[in-house]
C-alpha positions in Angstrom: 0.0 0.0 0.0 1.4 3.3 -1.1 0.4 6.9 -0.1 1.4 10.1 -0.4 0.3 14.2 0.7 -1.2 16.6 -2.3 2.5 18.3 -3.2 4.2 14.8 -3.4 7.1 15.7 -0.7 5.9 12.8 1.6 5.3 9.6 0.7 4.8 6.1 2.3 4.4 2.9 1.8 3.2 -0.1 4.3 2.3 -3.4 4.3 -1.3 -4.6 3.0 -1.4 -6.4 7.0 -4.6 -3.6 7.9 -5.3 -4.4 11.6 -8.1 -2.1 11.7 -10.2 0.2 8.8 -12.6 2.7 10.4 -15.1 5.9 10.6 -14.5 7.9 13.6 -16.8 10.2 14.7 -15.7 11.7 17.1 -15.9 15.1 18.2 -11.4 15.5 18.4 -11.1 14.0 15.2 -14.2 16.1 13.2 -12.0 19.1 14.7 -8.8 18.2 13.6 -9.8 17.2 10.4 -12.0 19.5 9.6 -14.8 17.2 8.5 -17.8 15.3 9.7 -16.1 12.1 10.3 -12.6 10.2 9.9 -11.8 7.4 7.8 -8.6 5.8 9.0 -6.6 2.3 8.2 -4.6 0.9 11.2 -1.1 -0.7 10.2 1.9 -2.0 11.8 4.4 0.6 13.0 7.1 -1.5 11.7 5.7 -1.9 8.3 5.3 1.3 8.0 7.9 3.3 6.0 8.2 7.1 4.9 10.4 9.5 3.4 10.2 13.3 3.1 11.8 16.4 4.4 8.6 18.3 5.3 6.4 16.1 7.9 5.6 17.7 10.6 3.4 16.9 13.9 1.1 18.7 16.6 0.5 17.5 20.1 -3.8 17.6 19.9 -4.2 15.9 22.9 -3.0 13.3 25.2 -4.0 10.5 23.1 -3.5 12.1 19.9 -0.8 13.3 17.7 -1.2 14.5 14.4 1.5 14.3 11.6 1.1 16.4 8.3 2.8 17.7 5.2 4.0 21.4 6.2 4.1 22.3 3.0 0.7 21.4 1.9 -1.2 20.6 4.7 -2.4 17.1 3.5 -2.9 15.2 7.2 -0.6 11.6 6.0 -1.3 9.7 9.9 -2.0 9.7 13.8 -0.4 8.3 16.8 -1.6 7.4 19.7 0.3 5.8 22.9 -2.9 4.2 24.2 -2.1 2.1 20.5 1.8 1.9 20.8 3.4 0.2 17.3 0.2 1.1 15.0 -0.3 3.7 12.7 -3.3 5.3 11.8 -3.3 6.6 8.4 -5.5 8.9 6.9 -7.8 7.1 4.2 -7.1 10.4 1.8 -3.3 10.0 1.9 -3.5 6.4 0.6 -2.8 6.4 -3.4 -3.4 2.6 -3.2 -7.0 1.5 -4.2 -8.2 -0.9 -1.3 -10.0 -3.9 -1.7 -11.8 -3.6 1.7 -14.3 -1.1 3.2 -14.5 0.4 6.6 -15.5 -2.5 9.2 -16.9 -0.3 11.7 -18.2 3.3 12.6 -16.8 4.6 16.2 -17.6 7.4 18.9 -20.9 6.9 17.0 -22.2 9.2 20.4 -21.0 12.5 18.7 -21.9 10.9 15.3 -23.7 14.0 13.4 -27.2 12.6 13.1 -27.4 13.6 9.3 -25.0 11.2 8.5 -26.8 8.1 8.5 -29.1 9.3 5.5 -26.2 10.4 2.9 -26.3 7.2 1.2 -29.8 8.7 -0.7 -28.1 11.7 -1.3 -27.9 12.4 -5.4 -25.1 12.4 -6.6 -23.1 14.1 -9.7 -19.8 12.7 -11.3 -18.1 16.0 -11.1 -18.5 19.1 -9.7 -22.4 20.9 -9.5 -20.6 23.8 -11.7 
């Protein structure tokens, strides 16, 4: 599985071993990311390889840190010492298609209630422009 941010100055690539694929919604993560929910694939720390001069991280809690592109912003994965030797990468960074689909939604408490009923959303190929 390769990945990358939107500039192309960081890149990675793991192992296809994915201990974990999931939506969080929770209230730290919507923040942080800047959108309803989070869609993250767990991997081995030691799988996990990444090269680039410009990655960067922020403390966001106890339980949480953050680590980004500085020059473009692009969020590549979290840490988390309650998870010690994962990684949790950000399902945008990943340039890989994956065969699998999220296994479960979590923090579904601070789930936005509107999010349930997108599926019956329409929907457009490209932009509404």
């Amino acid at each position: 599985m390769k990945g990358s941010c939107n500039c192309k100055s960081i890149s990675f690539s793991t192992s296809q071993q994915i201990k974990a694929f999931v939506n969080c919604h929770c209230n730290l993560c919507r923040k942080m990311n800047g959108s309803s929910f989070s869609t993250y694939v767990v991997v081995p720390e030691n799988e996990f390889s990444i090269t680039g001069q410009s990655l960067s991280s922020f403390k966001v809690s106890e339980h949480a840190t953050k680590h980004f592109c500085t020059r473009c912003g692009t969020p590549i994965f979290n840490t988390n010492p309650k998870l010690a030797g994962l990684i949790i990468i950000h399902l945008g960074a990943i340039d890989s298609n994956l065969e699998i689909n999220p296994a479960v939604n979590i923090f579904c408490e601070s789930q936005l209630e509107w999010v349930d009923k997108i599926s019956g959303l329409k929907c457009f190929e490209q932009g509404l422009a």
